[in-house]
N, C-alpha and C positions, 0 to 999 in steps of 0.2 A: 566674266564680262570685261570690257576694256575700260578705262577709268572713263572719257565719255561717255560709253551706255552707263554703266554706274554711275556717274553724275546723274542723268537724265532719268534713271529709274526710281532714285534718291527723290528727285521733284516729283514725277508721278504717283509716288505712293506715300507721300504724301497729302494729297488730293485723294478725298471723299467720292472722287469721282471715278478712281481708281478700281472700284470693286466693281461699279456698276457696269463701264467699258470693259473692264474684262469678264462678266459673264454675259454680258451682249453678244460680246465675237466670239466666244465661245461656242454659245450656243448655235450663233449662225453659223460657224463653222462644222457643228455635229450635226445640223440639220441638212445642212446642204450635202454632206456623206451620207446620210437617211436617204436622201432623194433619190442621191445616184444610185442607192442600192436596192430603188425599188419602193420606199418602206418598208424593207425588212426589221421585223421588232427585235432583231438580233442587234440592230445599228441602231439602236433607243437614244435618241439626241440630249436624252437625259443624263442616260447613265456615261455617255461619250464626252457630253459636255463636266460632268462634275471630272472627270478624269483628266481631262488638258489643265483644268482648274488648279485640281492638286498638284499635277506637274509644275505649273507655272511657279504655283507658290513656293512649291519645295525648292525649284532650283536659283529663284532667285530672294530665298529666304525672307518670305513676306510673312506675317503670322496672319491668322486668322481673323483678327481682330480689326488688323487696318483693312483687310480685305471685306470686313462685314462692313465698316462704314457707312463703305459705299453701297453693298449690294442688300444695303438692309430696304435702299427704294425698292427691290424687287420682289424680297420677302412679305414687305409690307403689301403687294399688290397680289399674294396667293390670296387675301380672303376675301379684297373684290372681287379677284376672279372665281373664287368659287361660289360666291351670290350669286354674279353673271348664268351662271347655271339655269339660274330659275329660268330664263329667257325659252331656252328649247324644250322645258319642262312646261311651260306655259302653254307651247305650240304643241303639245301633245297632251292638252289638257281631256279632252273627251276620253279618249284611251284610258287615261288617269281616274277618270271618272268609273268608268269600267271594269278594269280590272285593279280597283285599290285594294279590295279584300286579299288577290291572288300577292300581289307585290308588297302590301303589311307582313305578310307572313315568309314570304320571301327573304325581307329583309331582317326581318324579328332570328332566323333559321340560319339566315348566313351568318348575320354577324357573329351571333352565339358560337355558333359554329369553330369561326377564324378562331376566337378570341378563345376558347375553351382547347382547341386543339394546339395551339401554338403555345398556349400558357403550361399544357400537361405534357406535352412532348418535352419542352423547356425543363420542368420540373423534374418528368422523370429521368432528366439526362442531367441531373443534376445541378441544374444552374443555379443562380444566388437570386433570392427573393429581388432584389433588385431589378437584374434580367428577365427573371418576369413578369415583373411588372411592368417594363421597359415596353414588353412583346406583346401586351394587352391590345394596345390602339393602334395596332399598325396596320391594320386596315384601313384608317381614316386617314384625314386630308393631310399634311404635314403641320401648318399650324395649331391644328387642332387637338393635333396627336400629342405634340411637345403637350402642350396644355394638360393636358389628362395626366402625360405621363407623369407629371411635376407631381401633380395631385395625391397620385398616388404610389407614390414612393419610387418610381422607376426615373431613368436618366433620360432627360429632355433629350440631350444630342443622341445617345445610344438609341432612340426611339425614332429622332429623323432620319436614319442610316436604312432602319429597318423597313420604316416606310417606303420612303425611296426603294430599296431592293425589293419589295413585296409588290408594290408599282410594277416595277419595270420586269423582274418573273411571271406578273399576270397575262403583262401584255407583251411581251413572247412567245408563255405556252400557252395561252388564251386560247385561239384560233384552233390549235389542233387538238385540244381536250374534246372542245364543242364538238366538232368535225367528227368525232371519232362518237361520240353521242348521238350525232345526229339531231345538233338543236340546230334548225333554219332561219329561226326566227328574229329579224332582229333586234326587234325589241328586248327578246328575252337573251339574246346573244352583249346584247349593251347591258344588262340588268345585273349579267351576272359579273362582267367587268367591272361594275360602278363598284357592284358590294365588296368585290375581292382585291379588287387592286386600285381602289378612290380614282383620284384626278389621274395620273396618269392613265389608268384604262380608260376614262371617260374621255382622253386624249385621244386615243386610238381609236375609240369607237367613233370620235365623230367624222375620223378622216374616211369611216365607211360610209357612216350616214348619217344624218339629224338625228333620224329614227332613233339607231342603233346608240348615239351619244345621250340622246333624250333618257 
């Protein structure tokens, strides 16, 4: 940088306000690449925006920590927004009503599922008790996840990494797993997103339909 811009980046990261403008434009910047390409889930504004993120930081040797400051307002707004959830849950409440028996079991089969398979594959490949236990909850929301992992013995941060990546793998190969099954349905097309890949799939799902987000 020029001693100018180094001045001026000196002042800005300084400012609490600093983390939150740069994962704003961030993101608007990864989504607006998302658009042009379609919504291709190869161009995940998630995984595009955590990537400029890193760049930034690295090249203008920001640490982590001033950078959370600020972007900790947005962390702080994952667990309203996954309350917010209830909202399209509620508009498909007769369905709910309907088929809670088929989706208890659903859910009870997936999760087990993720969290038995990721833990034993982990294990058999050697990993350290730590890792997986890390690998436990990464199928859940990110806040959430940290929270468990802490509990029980696995790495908070090594566990948002994984979320985030099991996120953003669902809803890539999502679409053409189903496809190739032949499930049409969207409900059970969103169902199987929530459980496998949390908010980001239920991200993806809703750009299909209520339904499918529901």
């Amino acid at each position: 940088m020029t001693p100018r811009l180094s001045d001026i980046w000196v002042y800005l990261s300084a400012s609490p306000l600093l983390g939150l403008t740069a994962t704003l434009l961030a993101y608007q910047l990864a989504y607006a690449l998302y658009a042009r390409t379609r919504f291709n889930p190869l161009a995940n504004p998630v995984a595009i925006s955590v990537a400029i993120l890193v760049t930034v930081l690295t090249l203008t040797g920001t640490s982590y920590q001033t950078y959370f400051d600020g972007a900790q307002f947005v962390h702080f707004l994952l667990g309203p927004a996954t309350v917010a959830l209830a909202i399209p849950l509620y508009q498909q409440l007769e369905k709910l009503k309907r088929d809670w028996l088929a989706l208890l079991a659903g859910v009870l089969l997936g999760s087990t599922a993720a969290i038995a398979t990721a833990m034993g594959v982990a294990w058999a490949m050697g990993a350290s008790t730590t890792t997986v236990m890390s690998l436990a909850p990464k199928s859940v929301t990110t806040p959430i996840a940290m929270g468990i992992a802490e509990k029980i013995g696995g790495l908070p941060s090594l566990t948002a990494v994984l979320v985030i990546a099991t996120g953003i793998l669902g809803a890539t190969i999502a679409r053409t797993i189903l496809n190739l099954m032949k499930v049409d349905d969207a409900g059970v097309r969103g169902f199987a997103l929530g459980v496998t890949s949390h908010g980001i799939g239920t991200a993806r799902a809703f750009q299909v339909s209520d339904e499918m987000g529901a």
